[in-house]
N, C-alpha and C positions, 0 to 999 in steps of 0.2 A: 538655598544651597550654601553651603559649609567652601570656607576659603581651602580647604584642604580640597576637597570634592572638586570645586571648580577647576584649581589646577590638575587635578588628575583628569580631569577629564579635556584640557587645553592638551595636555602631556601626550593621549593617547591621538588628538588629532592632528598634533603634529609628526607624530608615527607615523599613521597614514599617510599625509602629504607626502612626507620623507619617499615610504615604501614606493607611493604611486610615482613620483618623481625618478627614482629610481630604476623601476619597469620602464617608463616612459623614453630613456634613455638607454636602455638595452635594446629595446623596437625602436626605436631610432638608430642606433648602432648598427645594426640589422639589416636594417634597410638603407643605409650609405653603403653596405658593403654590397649588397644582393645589388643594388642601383651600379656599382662600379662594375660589378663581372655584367652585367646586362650592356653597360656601355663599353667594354672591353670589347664584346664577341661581337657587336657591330665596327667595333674599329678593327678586330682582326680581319672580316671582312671586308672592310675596305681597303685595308693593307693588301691581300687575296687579288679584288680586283684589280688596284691599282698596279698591281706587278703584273696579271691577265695583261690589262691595255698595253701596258709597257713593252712587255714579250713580243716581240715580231713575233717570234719561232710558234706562238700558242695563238694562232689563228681563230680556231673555234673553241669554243667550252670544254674543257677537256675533266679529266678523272679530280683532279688537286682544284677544280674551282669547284666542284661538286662538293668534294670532301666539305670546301669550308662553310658551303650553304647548310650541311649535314649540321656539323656544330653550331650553326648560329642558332637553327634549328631545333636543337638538341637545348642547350642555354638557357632557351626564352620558352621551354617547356618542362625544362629541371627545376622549381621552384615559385613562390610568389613572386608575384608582382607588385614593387613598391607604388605609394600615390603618385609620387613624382615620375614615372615613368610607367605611366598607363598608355600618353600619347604614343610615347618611342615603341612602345607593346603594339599598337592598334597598325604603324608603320611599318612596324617589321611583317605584320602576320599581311598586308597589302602584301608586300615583299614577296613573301613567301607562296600565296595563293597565285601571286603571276605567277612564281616561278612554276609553280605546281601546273598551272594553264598551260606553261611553255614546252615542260615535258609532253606534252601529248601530241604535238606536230613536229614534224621535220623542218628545216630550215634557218634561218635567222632567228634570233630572239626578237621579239616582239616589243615598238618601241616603250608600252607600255611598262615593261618588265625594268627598265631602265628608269625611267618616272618614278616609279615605285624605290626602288632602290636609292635614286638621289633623296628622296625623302625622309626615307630612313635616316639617309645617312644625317641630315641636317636637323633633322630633330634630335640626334644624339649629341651633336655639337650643341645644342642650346638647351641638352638635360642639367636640369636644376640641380646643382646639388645640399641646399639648404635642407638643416635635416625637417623630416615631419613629428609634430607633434601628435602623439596617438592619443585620444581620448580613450582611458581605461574607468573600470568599475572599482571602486574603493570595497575592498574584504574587510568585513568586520573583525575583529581580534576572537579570537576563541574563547576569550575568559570572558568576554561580554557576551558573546550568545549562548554562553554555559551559566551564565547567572547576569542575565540583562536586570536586572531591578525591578521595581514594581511597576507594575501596568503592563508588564511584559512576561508572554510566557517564554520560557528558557527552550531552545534550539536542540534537536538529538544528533548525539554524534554522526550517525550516519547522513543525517541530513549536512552537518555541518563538514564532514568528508565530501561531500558532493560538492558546496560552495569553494572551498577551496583545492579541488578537486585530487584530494587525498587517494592513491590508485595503488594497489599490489599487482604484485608481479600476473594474477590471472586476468586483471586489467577489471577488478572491482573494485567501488567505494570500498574504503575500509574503517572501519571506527577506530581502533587501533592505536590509527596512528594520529587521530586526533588527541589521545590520550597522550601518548608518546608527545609530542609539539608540546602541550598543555604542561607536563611535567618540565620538559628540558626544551623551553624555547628554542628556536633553529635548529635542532634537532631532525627534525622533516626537513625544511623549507632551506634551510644554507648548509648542512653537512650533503656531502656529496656521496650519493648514495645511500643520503638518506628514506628515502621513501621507498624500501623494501628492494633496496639492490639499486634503487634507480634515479635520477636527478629530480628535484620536485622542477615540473614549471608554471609559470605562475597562469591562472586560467584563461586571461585576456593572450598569452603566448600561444598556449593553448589552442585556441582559437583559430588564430589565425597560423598556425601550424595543420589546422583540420580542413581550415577553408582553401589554403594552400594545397595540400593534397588532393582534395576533392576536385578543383581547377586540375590540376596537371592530369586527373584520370581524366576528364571530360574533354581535355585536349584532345590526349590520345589516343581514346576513341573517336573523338569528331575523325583526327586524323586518318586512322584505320578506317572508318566510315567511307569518306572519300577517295582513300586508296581501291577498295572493293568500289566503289562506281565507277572509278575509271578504268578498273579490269575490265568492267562486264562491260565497258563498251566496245562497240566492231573496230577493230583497229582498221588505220586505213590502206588499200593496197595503194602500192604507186604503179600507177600505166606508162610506159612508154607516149612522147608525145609525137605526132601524125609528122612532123617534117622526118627526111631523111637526112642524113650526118650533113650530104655535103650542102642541101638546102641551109642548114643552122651556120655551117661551115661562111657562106655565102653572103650572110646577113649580118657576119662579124660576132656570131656568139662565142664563147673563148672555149676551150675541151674540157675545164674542167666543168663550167654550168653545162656545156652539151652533154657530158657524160650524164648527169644528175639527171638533166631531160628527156636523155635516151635508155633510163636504166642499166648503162652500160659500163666496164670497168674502166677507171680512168686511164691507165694504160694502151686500153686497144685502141678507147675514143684520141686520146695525145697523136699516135702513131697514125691514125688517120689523116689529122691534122696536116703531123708532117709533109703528107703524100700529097694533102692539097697544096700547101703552102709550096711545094715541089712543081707542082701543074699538072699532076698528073688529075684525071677527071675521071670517075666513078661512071660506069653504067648506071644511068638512074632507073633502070628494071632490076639492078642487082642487089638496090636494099630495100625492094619489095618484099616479094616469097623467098621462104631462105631455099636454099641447094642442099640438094641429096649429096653426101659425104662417107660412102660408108650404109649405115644402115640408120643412121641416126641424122637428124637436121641438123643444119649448123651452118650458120651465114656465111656467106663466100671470105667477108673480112677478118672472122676468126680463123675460118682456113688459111687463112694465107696467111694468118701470125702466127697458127699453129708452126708449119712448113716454116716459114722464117725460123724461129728457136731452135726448128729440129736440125733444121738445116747446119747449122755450128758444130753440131757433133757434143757440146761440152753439156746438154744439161736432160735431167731424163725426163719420162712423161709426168710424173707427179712433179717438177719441175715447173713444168712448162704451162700444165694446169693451175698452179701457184698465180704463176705469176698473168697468166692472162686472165684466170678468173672462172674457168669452167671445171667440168668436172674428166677426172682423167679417161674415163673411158672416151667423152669426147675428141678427146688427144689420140687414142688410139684408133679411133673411127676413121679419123681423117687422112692420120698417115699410111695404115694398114686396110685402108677400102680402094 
């Protein structure tokens, strides 16, 4: 081999290098960024809860801690997922699968829900942020698979469109434009819009722009998937439980868990309270069978909170029903039977 030869061919493998170094560090750039919004949406999260805990006034899980489980949600199924944060990925979707469990019963969130969550959140605190190196495939040069030399047969453009995946606007190889690159180096590949209206990228990007996509549908189907099981299952009724108000009253349970246990409005169940806490004592046959009121049933204790409201003069039957919690024809039963 010829001193000129040899450097030409030193020349074009340092090209390569170059090129691959090059990609190497746009996927790397990529993914410091995609890794920072991934660890953002868990910190805005945790900002969410930590103001939740703070709040006296927000007792239970309300509309705005939802929201921010929505986005965290939403975040970590908008896009790839970098190497460095596959674990913080694997903690969050725990995260989220309790959370998912927790929507389907009534009551306290469940400690495990909590577990989950601190996890998360600790793994994002000790996310890596050292970029990764991606091992990519080295592209030949065009002018060498258009005339490789001897021992070698020469490469057809159309094939050579698909290695470096040369694409027109109807989302076909194109030969074309391997002419085109061949004539006016960069021409394709670094003019913008160059490849037939449209940015060239490079196939290892490619890639993982495909396998990226493919992931987020298969999220959110899994997702949808699991939404429809949890439809079709029997939701559960809540019963009333066997004590009467003033037995729970007597045992020191507080009105607002008795109301929850008596399926009853927190309002009527408080005002009972009161009545104990006064000394007045219930008929304990009287929150057995309800009383005939009217033509309709209706326990003696709403009647008589009925009667109380009306009694004021100031508020009307849709009022009244509001605010104890039945329906107004009831209200009219009671006063007008």
């Amino acid at each position: 081999m010829s001193k000129t030869k040899s450097k030409e061919k030193l020349s074009r493998s340092e090209t390569q290098e170059a090129a691959r170094r090059k990609v190497q560090k746009e996927i790397a750039k990529t993914d410091k960024t995609r890794a920072n919004e991934l660890r953002d949406a868990v910190k805005s999260m945790q900002v969410e809860h930590d103001g939740w805990v703070d709040d006296e006034g927000r007792e239970e899980i309300d509309v705005q801690y939802r929201e921010a489980v929505n986005h965290l949600s939403s975040i970590f199924d908008d896009g790839d997922i970098p190497p460095n944060c596959r674990t913080m990925q694997a903690r969050t979707m725990e995260f989220l699968i309790a959370w998912d469990a927790y929507q389907e019963v009534n009551g306290e969130p469940p400690n495990g829900l909590w577990v989950a969550y601190q996890s998360m959140v600790d793994t994002a605190d000790r996310l890596d942020q050292v970029e990764h190196e991606v091992e990519l495939y080295d592209i030949e040069p065009i002018a060498i698979l258009r005339n490789p030399g001897e021992g070698r047969a020469a490469v057809s453009d159309f094939q050579i469109a698909k290695m470096w995946r040369f694409i027109n606007r109807r989302g076909e190889f194109d030969p074309s434009l391997v002419q085109k690159e061949f004539v006016n180096p960069g021409s394709v590949t670094k003019l913008r819009g160059g490849m037939d209206g449209r940015d060239w990228v490079h196939p290892a990007i490619a890639d993982r722009q495909k396998k990226a996509a493919a992931m987020k549908s298969k999220r959110i189907a899994d997702r949808r998937r699991d939404d429809e099981v949890i439809d079709d299952k029997p939701k559960k009724v809540r019963q009333p439980c066997v004590e009467t108000p003033f037995e729970l009253y007597c045992t020191g349970v507080g009105a607002v868990q008795a109301a929850k246990m008596l399926c009853k409005p927190d309002v009527e169940v408080e005002r009972q309270w009161l009545r104990f806490k006064a000394g007045e004592v219930p008929d304990m046959d009287a929150d057995l069978p309800p009383v005939m009121e009217g033509e309709m049933n209706v326990d003696s204790t709403t009647a008589d909170l009925i009667r109380e409201y009306a009694a004021d003069g100031e508020m009307s039957h849709e009022d009244i029903a509001a605010e104890i919690g039945c329906d107004v024809p009831v209200v009219v039963s009671v006063l007008e039977g």
